[in-house]
N, C-alpha and C positions, 0 to 999 in steps of 0.2 A: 663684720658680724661679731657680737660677744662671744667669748672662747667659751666651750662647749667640753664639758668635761666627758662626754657620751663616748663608749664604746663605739656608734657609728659615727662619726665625725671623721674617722681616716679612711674607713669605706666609701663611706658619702665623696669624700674630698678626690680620692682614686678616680669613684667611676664617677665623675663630675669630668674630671682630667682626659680621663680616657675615652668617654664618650662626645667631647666637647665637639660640635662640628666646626670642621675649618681647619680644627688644628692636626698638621701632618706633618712626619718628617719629610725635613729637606736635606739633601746634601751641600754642604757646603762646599764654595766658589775654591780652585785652586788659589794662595796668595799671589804664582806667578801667573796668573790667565791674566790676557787682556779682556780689561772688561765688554762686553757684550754689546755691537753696534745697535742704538735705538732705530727701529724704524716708523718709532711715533710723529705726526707730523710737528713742526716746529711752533711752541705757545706764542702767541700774540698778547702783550697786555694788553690790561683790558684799563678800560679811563674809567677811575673810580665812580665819576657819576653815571657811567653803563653797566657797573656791576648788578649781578641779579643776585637781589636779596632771599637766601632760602630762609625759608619758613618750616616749620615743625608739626605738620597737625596729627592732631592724635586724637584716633579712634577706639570711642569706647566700646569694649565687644561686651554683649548680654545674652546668655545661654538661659532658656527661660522655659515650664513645659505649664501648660494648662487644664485645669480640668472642671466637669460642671459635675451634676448629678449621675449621668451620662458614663462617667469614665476621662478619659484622657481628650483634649480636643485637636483634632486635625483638621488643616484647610484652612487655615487661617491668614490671610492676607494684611501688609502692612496699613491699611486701612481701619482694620478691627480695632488695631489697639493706637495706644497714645501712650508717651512714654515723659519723663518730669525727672529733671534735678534741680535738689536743694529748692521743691516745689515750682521751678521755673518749666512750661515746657518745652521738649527739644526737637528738633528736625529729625525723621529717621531717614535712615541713608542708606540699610540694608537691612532689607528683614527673607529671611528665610526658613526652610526648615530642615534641620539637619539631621541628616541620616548615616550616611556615611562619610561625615568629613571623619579622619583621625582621631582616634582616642588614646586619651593616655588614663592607664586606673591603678592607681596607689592601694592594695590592704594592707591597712595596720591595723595589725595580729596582737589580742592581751593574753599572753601567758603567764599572768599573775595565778597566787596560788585558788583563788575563786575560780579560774577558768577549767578546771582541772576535771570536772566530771563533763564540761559541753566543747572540749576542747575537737573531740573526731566529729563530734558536728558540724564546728566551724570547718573543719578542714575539708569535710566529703561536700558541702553544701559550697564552702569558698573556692576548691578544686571544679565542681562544675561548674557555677558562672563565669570563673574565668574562659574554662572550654569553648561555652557558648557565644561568649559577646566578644570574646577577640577575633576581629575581622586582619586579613590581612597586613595593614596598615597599623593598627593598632599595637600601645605595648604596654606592659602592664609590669612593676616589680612590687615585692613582698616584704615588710618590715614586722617584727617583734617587738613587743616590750615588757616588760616588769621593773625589774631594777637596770636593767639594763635596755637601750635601744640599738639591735640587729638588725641590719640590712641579710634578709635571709636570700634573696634572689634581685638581682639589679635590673636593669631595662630588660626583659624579651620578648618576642613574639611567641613562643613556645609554650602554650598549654601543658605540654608534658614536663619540662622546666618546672614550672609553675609548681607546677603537685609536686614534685619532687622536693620543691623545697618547701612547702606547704606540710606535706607529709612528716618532714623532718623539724616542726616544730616542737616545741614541750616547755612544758609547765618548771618555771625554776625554780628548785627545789627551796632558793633560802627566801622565795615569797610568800612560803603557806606558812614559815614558823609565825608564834605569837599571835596568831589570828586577826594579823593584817598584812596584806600583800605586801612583800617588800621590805617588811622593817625587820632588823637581825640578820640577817642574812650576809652581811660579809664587812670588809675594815672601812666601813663608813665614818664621817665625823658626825655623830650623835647630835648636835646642836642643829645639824641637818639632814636628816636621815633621808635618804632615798628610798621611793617604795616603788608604785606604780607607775612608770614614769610617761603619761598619759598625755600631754599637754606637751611633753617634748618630743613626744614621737610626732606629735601631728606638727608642731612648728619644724621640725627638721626633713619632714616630707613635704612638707609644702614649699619652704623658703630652698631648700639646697636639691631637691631633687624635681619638684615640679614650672618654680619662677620659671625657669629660663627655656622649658615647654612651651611651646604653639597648640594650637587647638581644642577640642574638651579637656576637661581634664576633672578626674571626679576624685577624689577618697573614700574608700570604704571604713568604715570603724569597727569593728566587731570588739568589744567591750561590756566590762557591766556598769561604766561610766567613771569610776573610784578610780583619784591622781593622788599619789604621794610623793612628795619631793620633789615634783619636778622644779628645773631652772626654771622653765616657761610658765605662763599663766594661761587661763583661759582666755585674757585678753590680745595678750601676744598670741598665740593658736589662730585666734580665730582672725587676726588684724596677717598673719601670715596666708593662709590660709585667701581673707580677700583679697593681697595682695598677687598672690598667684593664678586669680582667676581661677580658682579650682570648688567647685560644688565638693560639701562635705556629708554624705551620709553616715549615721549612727547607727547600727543596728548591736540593741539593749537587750546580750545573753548572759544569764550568771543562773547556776544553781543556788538561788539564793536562801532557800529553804534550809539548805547544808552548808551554810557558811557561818562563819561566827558574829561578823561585823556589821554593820547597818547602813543602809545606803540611801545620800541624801542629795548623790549628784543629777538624777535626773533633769533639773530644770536648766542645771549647766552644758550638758548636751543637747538639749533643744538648743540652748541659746549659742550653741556654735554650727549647730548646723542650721538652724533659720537662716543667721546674719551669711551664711554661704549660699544659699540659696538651694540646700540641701532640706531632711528634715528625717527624723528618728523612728524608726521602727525596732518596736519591742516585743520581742521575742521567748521572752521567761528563756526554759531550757527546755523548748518544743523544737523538736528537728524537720517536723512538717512545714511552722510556722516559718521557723529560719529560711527555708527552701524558695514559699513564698516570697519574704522580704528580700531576695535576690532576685526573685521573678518581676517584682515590683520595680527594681532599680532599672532592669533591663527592660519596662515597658516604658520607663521615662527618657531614657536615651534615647528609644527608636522613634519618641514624638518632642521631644527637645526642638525650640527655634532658637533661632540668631539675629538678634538684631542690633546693631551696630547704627551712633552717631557720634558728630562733632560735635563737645559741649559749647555752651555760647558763653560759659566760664573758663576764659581762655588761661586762666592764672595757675603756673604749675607749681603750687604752695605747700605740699605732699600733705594739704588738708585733707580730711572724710568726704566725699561726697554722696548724699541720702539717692535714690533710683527709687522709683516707684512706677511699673510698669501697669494701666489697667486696658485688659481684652472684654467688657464688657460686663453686665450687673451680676449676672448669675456666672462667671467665671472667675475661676479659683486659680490666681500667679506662682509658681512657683521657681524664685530669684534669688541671688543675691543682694542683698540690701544698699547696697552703694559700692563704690571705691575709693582708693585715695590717687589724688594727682599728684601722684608723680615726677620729678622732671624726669623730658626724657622717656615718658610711657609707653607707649603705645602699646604691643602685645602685653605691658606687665598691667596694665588695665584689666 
């Protein structure tokens, strides 16, 4: 991974370490023990032209939710829909609909100096959905950014965790000077100034805290969409982002009325949350509306499907591959736009 010059990069790398499963201390063997009688049965070679050749296949997962005029659609059968890569059609081999398999939900939090009058909305409105949609199983941590990217709260099941460190957000003081987020504020190199750092919060949540996750896995954004200096781009973001199988929702808060600077990222936010299979809700600085666009998130998870195949594009070339899923004339997909093959995939599909 390129070196990351981010305040959370020894966070990240810690609770990466500490939460990694598998890994546990052991004691080690005295040097004078004899070592330990096997009671495995004794190997037989095997005659190379009897060996069994293993094979790799790798299954593409697609988390996908539906809707018509109607609202949201449920009851849908592998049947209904038809699914195509790179325009070829493919075999489905699991379709379901998922309700309570494991969730994992990412918020990343802008406390640039714009955030600053809709900041206790984010946080009473981001404090109750978490409450709500973490089911037992489920685990949810909390990242900041401006000039800097904070891991504010790492993996927990704890809603009251959550708020806790939700609560203890704030607005950094050296991203309102000069009337743009982030610039002036501290011993930067000027040739590069760092401001909002938008694009690297989302590749550092996706690539170091979510890849190596199983099951959903969503981001929240709460932003007014505006990146300055990050390392990352939008297209790394968003190429991180599909590589972690994680749906990216946008929700577009900023008193923009009372801000100084102009804002021209809108279409760059659709275009990272479409290519996720996520998609933008914009909220101005309405706290009812915001409430909604939490409610909204949480009526897409509770009708979310799954459907999973083997591509018949067996070549693991770590190219793009396009996904185009259709449920029918008058139904509305809402996916991820492809992945890359990977060697080596499977879950990271």
């Amino acid at each position: 991974m390129r070196p990351l010059w981010l305040r959370l990069v020894p966070a990240l790398s810690f609770a990466l370490l500490s939460c990694a499963p598998g890994l546990h201390a052991q004691e080690a063997p005295s040097p004078d023990a004899p070592p330990p009688a096997s009671t495995a049965p004794a190997q037989q070679e095997q005659n190379p032209e009897t060996q069994t050749l293993k094979v790799n296949v790798n299954l593409v997962d697609l988390y996908f939710s539906v809707r018509d005029k109607s609202g949201y659609v449920t009851g849908l059968h592998q049947q209904d829909c038809g699914l195509w890569e790179d325009g070829q059609q493919q075999t489905i081999k699991n379709f379901t609909q998922e309700k309570n398999l494991p969730l994992t939900i990412g918020i990343l939090l802008d406390t640039s100096g714009s955030q600053k009058n809709v900041l206790p909305l984010e946080q009473d409105s981001g404090a109750r959905f978490l409450s709500e949609v973490l089911k037992p199983k489920d685990e949810a941590f909390l990242i900041s950014f401006d000039v800097n990217v904070d891991l504010l709260s790492d993996y927990t099941n704890s809603a009251h965790e959550l708020k806790r460190a939700i609560d203890k957000a704030s607005i950094n003081a050296a991203s309102s000077s000069a009337g743009v987020p982030g610039i002036g504020g501290g011993p930067f190199p000027t040739s590069h100034p760092r401001g909002t750092l938008l694009y690297d919060a989302v590749y550092l949540a996706a690539h170091d805290k979510l890849q190596s996750q199983t099951g959903r896995k969503i981001l929240v954004l709460l932003t007014d969409g505006g990146d300055q200096g990050s390392q990352e781009t939008l297209k790394s973001a968003t190429e991180a982002a599909q590589k972690a199988n994680a749906i990216l929702y946008v929700i577009l808060i900023a008193d923009r009325a009372n801000f100084s600077y102009g804002f021209n990222a809108d279409g760059q936010m659709e275009q990272l949350a479409h290519e996720t299979g996520g998609r933008v809700i914009n909220v101005g600085n309405n706290g009812k509306k915001l409430e909604e666009a939490f409610d909204q998130i949480q009526d897409e998870l509770r009708t979310q499907y799954l459907v999973s195949y083997t591509p018949k594009n067996k070549a693991a070339d770590g190219k793009f591959r396009k996904i185009n899923i259709d449920c029918g004339k008058d139904a509305k997909v809402q996916a991820r736009k492809g992945y890359y093959a990977i060697v080596g995939g499977g879950d990271d599909n």
